[in-house]
MIPAFI-492533 format. One record per atom (N, C-alpha, C): residue in one letter; x, y, z. Coordinates in steps of 0.05 Angstrom, whole numbers, plus 5000, padded with zeros to 4 digits. Example, Ala and Ser with C-alpha at 12.3 -4.5 7.8 and 13.67 -1.06 7.14 Angstrom:
2
a526448865156 a524649105156 a526449345156 s525749555142 s527349795143 s525850015157 
***
This chain:
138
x489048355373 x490348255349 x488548035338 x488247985312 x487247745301 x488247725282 x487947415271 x487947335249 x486447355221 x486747455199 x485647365169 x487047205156 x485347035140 x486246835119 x485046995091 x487647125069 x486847145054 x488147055018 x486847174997 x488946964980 x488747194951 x489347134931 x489447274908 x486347354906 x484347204909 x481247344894 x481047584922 x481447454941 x481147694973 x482347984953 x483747964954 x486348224941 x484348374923 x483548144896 x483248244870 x480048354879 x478648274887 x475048274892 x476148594907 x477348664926 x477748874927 x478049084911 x480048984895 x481249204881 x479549214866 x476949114854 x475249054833 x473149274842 x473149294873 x469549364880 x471649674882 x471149814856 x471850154862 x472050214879 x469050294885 x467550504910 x469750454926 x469550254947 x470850084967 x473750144963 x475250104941 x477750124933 x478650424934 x477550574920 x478050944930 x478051054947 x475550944962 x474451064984 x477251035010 x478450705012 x480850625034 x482150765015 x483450764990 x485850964973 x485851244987 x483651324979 x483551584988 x483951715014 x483651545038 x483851575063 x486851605075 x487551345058 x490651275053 x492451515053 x491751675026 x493351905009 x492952085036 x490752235036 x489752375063 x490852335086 x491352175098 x493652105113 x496552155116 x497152145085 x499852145076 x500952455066 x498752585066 x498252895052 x499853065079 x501153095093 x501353165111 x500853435113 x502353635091 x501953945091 x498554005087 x497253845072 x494253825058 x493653995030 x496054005024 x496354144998 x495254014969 x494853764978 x492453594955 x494553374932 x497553454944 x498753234931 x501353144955 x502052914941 x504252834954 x506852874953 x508252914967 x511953084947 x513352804961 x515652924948 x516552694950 x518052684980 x518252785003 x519052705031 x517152625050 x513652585033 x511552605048 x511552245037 x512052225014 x511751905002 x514551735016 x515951845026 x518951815028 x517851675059 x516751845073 x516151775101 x513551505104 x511951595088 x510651345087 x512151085085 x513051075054 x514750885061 x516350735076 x518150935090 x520150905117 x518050825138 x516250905137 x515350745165 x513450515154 x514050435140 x513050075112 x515750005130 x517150105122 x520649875130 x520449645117 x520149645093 x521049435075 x522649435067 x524149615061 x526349695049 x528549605067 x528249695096 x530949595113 x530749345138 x528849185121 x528448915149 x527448735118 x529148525122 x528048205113 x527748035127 x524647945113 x522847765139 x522447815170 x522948125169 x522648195200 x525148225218 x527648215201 x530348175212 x531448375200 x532748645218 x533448865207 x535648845188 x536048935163 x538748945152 x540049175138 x542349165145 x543849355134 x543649555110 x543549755110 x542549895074 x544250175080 x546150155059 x546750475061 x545250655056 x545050875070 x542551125057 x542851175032 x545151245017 x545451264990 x543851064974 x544550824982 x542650644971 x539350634979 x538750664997 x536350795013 x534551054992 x535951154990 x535751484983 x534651454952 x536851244939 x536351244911 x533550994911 x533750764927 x530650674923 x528550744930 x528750934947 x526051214945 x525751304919 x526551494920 x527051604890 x526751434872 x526151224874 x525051014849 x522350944852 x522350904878 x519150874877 x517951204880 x519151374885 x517051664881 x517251744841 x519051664830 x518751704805 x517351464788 x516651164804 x514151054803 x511551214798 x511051374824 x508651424828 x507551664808 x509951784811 x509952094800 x510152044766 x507351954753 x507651834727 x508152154713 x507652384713 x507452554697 x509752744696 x511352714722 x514352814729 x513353064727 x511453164754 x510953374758 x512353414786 x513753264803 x514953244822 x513053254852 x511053154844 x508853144857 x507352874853 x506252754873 x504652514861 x501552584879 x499252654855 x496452704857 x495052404860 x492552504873 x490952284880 x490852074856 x490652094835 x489351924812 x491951784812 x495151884809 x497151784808 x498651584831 x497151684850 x497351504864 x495051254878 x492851274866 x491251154861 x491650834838 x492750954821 x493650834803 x496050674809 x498950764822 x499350554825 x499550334852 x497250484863 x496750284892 x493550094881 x492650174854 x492149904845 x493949714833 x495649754813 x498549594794 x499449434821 x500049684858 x500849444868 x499849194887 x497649304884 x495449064904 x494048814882 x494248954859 x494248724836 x496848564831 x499348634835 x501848464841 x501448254869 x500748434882 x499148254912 x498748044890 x496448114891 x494547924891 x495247674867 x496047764844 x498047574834 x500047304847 x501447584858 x503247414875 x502047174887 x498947304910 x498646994916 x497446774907 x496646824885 x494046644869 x492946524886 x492546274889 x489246234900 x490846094922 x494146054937 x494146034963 x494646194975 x491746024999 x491646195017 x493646265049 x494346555054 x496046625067 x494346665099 x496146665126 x493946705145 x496047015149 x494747195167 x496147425172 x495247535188 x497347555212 x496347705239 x496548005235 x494548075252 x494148445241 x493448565273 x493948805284 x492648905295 x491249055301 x489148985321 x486449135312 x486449435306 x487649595298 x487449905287 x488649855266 x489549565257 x490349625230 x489449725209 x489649885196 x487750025167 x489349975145 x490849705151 x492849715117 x489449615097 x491249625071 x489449575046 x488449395054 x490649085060 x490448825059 x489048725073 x488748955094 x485948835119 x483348935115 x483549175097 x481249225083 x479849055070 x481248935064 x480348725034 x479748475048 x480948335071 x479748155080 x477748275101 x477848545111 x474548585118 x472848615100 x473348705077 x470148745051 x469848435044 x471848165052 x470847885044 x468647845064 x469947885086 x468747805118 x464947935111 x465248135105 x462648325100 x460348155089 x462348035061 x460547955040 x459547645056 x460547525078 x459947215069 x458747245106 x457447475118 x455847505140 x452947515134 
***
């Protein structure tokens, strides 16, 4: 396990350097593609999410959510993604809005900085981005 310290430019310098930014996107989606059919449906974005568990733990403390209610804030974030309401969400679409939300990141934290334990197989975005800082200042 270790520690990064990162803050709003960490986030944004990522999301800025393309290459770098598609390249973890794309790995991401690919991961998430499960059938490999080249898009995402919506029980394949559904599961990603569910295993995020943001939706049913605050601050790390499980809480209560009816599935109905569950069910319909999926379905909000897959009709997020799915800008063309083809009932499908393609790479570019979801490209797109996993930049809108790492630029909310990064908003969110403006220039304080956060520390965040990760572990080492982590491959989220967020540790991406404080490994491409780590990169630049070796």
């Amino acid at each position: 396990m270790g520690v990064v310290i990162i803050d709003g430019s960490t986030v944004r310098d990522f999301v800025s350097n393309e290459e770098h930014f598609n390249k973890s996107v794309d790995e991401k989606f690919s991961s998430l593609d499960l059938n490999r059919d080249g898009v995402l449906s919506r029980s394949e974005l559904r599961k990603a999410f569910e295993s995020f568990r943001l939706l049913e733990t605050h601050f790390g403390v499980d809480v209560a959510t009816a599935p109905e209610e569950l069910a319909r804030l999926y379905d909000s974030i897959f009709e997020k993604f799915d800008c063309d309401g083809s009932e499908s969400v393609d790479l570019e679409e979801f490209r797109s809005e996993m930049r809108k939300i790492m630029l909310a990141i990064a908003d969110g934290l403006g220039s304080s900085p956060i520390q965040m334990a990760l572990e080492d197989d982590d491959e989220s975005l967020l540790k991406q981005a404080a490994d491409l800082e780590a990169s630049k200042n070796q």
